[in-house]
C-alpha positions, 0 to 999 in steps of 0.5 A, spaced: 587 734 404 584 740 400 583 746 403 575 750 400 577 756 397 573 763 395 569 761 389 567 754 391 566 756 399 562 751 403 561 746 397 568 746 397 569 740 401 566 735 395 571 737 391 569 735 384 565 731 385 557 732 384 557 738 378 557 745 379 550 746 379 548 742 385 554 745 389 551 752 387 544 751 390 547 748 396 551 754 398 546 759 397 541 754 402 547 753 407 550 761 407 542 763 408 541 758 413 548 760 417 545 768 418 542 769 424 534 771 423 528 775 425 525 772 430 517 772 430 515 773 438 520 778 439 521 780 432 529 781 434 534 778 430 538 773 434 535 766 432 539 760 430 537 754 427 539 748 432 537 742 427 532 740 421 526 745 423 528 747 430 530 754 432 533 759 438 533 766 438 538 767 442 534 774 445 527 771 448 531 764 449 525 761 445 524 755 442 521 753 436 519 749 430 518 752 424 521 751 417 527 746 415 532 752 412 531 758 413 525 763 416 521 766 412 
């Protein structure tokens, strides 16, 4: 089993497979997506994405919907 490396980073775990320029932009979605953000009630940074579209700041302990990848 392969292990991923620095340069191909979260896109590792395809391998070879689906071409470079489709790995590149899923990892600048998915490092974007792993970064804790600002949460628009308590305006804090502390919010982490739960699943598709729904996001907990960890600070107020709400709970919400908003948009699939990362808040604006």
């Amino acid at each position: 089993m392969t292990t991923k490396s620095k340069k191909t980073k979260s896109a590792g775990r395809f391998g070879a497979r689906y071409g470079k320029t489709v790995r590149d932009k899923l990892v600048k979605v998915e490092t974007k997506q792993k970064v804790k953000q600002k949460c628009p009630f308590c305006e804090k940074e502390g919010v982490k994405r739960i699943s598709k579209g729904v996001w907990k700041c960890s600070r107020c302990e709400k709970k919400f919907a908003s948009n699939t990848f990362y808040l604006d």
